[in-house]
C-alpha positions as YAML, in Angstrom:
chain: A
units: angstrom
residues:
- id: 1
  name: UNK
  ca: [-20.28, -16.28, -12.23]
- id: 2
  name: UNK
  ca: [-17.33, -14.62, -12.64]
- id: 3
  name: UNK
  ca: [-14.36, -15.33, -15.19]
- id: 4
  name: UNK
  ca: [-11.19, -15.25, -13.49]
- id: 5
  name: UNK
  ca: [-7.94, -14.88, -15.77]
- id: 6
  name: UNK
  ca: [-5.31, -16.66, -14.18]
- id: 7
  name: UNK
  ca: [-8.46, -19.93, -13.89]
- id: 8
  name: UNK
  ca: [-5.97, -22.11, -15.58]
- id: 9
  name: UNK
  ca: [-2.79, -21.39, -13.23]
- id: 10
  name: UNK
  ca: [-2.18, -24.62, -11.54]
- id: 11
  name: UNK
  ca: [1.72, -25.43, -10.53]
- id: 12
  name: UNK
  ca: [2.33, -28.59, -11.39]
- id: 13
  name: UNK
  ca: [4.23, -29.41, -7.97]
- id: 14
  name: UNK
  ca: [3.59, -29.38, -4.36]
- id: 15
  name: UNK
  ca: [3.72, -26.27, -2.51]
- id: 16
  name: UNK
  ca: [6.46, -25.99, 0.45]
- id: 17
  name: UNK
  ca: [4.44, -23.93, 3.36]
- id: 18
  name: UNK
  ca: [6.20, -23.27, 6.84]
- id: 19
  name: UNK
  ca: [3.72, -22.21, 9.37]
- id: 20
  name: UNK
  ca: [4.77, -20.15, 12.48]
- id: 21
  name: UNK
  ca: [2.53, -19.84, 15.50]
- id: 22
  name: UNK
  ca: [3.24, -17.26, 17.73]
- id: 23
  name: UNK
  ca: [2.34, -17.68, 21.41]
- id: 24
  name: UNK
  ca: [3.60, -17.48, 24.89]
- id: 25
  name: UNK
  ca: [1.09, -19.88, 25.87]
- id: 26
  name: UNK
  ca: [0.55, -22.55, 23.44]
- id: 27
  name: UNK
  ca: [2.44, -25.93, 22.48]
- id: 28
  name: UNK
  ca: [2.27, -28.69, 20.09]
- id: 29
  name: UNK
  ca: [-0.93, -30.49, 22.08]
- id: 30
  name: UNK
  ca: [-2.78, -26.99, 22.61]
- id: 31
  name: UNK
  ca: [-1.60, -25.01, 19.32]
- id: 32
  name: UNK
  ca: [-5.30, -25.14, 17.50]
- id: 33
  name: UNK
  ca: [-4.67, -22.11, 14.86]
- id: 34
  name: UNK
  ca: [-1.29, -24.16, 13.32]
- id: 35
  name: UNK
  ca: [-2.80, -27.16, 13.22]
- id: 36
  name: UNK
  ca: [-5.70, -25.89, 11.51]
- id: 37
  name: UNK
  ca: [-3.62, -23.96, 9.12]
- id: 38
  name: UNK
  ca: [-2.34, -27.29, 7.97]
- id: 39
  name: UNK
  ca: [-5.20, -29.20, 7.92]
- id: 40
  name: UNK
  ca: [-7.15, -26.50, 5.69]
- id: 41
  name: UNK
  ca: [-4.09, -26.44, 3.43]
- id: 42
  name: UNK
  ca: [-4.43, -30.54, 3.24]
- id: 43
  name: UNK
  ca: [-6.69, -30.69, 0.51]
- id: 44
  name: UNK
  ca: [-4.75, -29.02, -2.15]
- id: 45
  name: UNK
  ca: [-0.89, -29.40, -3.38]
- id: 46
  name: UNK
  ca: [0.77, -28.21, -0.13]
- id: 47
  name: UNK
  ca: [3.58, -29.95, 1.59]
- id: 48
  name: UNK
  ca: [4.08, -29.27, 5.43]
- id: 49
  name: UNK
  ca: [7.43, -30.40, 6.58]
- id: 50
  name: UNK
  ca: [7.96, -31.11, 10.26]
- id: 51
  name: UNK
  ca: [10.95, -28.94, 10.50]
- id: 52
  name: UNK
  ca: [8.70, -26.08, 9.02]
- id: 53
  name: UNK
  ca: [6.22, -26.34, 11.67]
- id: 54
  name: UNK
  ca: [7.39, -24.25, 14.67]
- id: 55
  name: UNK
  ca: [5.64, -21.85, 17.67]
- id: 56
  name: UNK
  ca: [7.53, -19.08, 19.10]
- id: 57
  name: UNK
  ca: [7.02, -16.82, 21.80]
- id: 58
  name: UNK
  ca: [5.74, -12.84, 21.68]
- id: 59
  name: UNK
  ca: [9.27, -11.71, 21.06]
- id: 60
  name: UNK
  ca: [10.35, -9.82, 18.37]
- id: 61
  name: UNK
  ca: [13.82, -10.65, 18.10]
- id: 62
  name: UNK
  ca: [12.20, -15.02, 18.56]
- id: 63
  name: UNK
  ca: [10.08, -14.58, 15.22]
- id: 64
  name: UNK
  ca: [12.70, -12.41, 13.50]
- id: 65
  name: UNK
  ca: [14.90, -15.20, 13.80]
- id: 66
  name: UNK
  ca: [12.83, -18.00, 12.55]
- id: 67
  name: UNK
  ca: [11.54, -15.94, 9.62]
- id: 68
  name: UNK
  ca: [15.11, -15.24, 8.82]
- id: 69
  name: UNK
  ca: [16.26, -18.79, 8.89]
- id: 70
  name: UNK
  ca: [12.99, -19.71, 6.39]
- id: 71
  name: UNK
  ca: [13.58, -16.93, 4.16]
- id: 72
  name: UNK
  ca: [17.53, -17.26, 4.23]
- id: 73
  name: UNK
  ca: [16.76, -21.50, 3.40]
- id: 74
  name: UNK
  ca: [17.81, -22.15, 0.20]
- id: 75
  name: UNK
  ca: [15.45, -24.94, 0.01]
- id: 76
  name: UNK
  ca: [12.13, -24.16, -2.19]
- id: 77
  name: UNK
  ca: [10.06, -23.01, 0.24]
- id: 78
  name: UNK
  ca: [7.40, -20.75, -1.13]
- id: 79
  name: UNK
  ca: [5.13, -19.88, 2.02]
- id: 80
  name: UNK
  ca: [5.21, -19.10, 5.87]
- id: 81
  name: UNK
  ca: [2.02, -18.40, 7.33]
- id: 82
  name: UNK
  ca: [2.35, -17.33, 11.01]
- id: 83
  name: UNK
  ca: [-0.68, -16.98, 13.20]
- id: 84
  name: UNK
  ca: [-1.04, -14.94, 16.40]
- id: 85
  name: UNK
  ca: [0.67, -11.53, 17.61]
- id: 86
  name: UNK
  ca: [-1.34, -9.43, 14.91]
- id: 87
  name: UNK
  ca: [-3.83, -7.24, 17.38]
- id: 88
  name: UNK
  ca: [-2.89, -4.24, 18.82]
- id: 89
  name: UNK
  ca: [-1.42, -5.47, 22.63]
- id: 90
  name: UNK
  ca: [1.65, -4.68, 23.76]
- id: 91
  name: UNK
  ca: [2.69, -8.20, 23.41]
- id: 92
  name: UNK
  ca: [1.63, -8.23, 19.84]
- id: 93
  name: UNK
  ca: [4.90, -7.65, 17.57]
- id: 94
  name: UNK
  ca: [4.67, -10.24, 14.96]
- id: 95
  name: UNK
  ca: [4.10, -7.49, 11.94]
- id: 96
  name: UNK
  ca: [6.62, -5.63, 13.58]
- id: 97
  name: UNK
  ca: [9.16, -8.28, 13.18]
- id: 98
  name: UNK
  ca: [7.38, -8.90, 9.37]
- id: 99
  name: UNK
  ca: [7.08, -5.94, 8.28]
- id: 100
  name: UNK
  ca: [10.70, -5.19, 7.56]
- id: 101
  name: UNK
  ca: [11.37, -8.15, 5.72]
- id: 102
  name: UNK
  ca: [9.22, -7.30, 3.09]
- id: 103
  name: UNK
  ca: [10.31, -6.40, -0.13]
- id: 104
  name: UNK
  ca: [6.72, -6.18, -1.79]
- id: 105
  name: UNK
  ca: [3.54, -6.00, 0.70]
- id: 106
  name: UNK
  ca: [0.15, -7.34, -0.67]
- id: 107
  name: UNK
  ca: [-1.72, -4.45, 0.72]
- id: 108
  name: UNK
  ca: [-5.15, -6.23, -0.73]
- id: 109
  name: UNK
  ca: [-4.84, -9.11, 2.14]
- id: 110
  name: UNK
  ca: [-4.77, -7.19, 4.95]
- id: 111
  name: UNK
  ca: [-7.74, -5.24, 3.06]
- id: 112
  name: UNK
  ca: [-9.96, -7.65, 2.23]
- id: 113
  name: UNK
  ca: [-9.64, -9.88, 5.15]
- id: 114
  name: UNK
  ca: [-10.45, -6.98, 7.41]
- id: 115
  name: UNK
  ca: [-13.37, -6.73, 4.83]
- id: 116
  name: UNK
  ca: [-14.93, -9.82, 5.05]
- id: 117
  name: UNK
  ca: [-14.32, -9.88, 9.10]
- id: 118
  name: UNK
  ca: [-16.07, -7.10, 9.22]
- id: 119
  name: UNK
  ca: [-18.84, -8.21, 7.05]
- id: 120
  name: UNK
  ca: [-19.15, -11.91, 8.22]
- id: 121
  name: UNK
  ca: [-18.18, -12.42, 11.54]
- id: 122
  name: UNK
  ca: [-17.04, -9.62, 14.12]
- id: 123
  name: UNK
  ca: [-18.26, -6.30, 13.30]
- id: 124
  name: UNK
  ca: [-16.07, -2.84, 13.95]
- id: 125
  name: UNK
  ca: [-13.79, -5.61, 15.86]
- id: 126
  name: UNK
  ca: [-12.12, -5.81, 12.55]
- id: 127
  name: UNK
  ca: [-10.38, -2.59, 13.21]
- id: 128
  name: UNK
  ca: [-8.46, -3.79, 15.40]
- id: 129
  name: UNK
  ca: [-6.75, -6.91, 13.07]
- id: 130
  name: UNK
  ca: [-3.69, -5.92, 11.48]
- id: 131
  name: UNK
  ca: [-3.32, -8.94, 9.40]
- id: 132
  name: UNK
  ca: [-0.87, -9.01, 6.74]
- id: 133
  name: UNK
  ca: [0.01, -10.14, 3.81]
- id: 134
  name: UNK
  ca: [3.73, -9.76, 1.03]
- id: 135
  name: UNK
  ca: [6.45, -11.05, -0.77]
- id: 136
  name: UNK
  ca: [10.40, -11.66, 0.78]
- id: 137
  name: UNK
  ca: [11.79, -11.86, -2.64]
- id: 138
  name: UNK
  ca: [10.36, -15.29, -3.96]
- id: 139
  name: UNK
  ca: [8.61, -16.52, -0.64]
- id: 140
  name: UNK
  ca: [5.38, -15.56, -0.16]
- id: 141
  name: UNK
  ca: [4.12, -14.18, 3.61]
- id: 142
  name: UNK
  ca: [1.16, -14.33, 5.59]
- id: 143
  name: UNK
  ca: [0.52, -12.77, 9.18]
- id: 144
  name: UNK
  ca: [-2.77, -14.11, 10.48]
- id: 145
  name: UNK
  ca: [-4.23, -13.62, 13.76]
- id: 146
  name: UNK
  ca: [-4.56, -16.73, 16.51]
- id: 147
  name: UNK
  ca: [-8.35, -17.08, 16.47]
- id: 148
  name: UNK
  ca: [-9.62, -20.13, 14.17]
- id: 149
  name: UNK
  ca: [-12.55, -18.39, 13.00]
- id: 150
  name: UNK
  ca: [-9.86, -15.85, 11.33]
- id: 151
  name: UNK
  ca: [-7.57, -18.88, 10.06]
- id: 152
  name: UNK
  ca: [-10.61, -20.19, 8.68]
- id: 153
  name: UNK
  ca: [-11.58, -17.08, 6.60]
- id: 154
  name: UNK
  ca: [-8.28, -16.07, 5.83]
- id: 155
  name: UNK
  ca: [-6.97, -19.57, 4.30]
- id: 156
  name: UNK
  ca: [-10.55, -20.30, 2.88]
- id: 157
  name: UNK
  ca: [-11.26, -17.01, 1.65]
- id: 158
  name: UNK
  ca: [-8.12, -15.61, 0.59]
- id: 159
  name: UNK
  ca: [-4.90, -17.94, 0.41]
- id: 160
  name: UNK
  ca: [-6.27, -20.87, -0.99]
- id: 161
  name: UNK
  ca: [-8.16, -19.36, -4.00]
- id: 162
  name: UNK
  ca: [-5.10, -17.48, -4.85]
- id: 163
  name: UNK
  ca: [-2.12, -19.39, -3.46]
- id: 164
  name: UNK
  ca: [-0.99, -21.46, -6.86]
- id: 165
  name: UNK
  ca: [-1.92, -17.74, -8.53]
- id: 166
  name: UNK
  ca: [0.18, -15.94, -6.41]
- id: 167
  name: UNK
  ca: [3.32, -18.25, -6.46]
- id: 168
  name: UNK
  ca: [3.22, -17.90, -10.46]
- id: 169
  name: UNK
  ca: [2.90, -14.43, -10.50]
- id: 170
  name: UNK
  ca: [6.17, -14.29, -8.12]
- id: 171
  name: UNK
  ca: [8.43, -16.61, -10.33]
- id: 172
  name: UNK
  ca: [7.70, -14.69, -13.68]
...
């Protein structure tokens, strides 16, 4: 068993999470990955407002502009997971539009969920993820692919474990 430090880090308030799902295909009845982002977030202290719930299509300039308008919010919004866009295609430009909003990236994310895809589920396949994870100032970011079997690892794995962690550690 292993003694973690920060054990004792709970925020005592709910955590505001936009989720982003990025698609030219899906809508509200057929977008899987964001409703299972929400529904694996529902068992701890995170909030999920309906104007923070949103699915865009593979554009660059599209996600740029809904990222902006979440980061820009003043309203305390401390997450925006966004699923979908992160593989290698040429339709795939969702860490393209992330990546430059980034003032701190969690290099360990992208690491460690390539890791344990690798490990537990699809092989070399994990090469080609380019999942990411960072900070826009105090708003945390997550770029997961669209497959749920990634959203499953990634929020079970990774964000949730950390999540209350993680939003302490960025409003020292």
């Amino acid at each position: 068993m292993h003694k973690h430090q920060h054990e004792g880090v709970h925020l005592n308030r709910n955590i505001n999470v936009a989720i982003l799902t990025v698609s030219d295909t899906r809508n509200d009845h057929t977008d899987k990955g964001g409703q299972l982002i929400r529904e694996l977030l529902g068992d701890i202290n995170v909030n999920v407002d309906e104007n923070n719930y949103k699915i865009v299509k593979d554009n660059r300039e599209t996600i740029t502009k809904q990222l902006t308008y979440w980061l820009e919010d003043t309203q305390a919004l401390d997450v925006i997971i966004t699923t979908g866009g992160t593989g290698i295609a040429q339709r795939d430009v969702t860490i393209e539009a992330i990546r430059p909003l980034l003032s701190k990236e969690l290099e360990g994310f992208g690491e460690l969920f390539r890791y344990l895809s690798y490990a537990e589920d699809v092989g070399t396949r994990a090469l080609l993820s380019r999942a990411l994870g960072g900070a826009c100032g105090h708003k945390l970011i997550f770029a997961l692919p669209g497959s749920t079997g990634a959203i499953k690892l990634a929020i079970e794995k990774l964000i949730k474990p950390e999540l209350n962690h993680l939003i302490h550690e960025l409003n020292k």
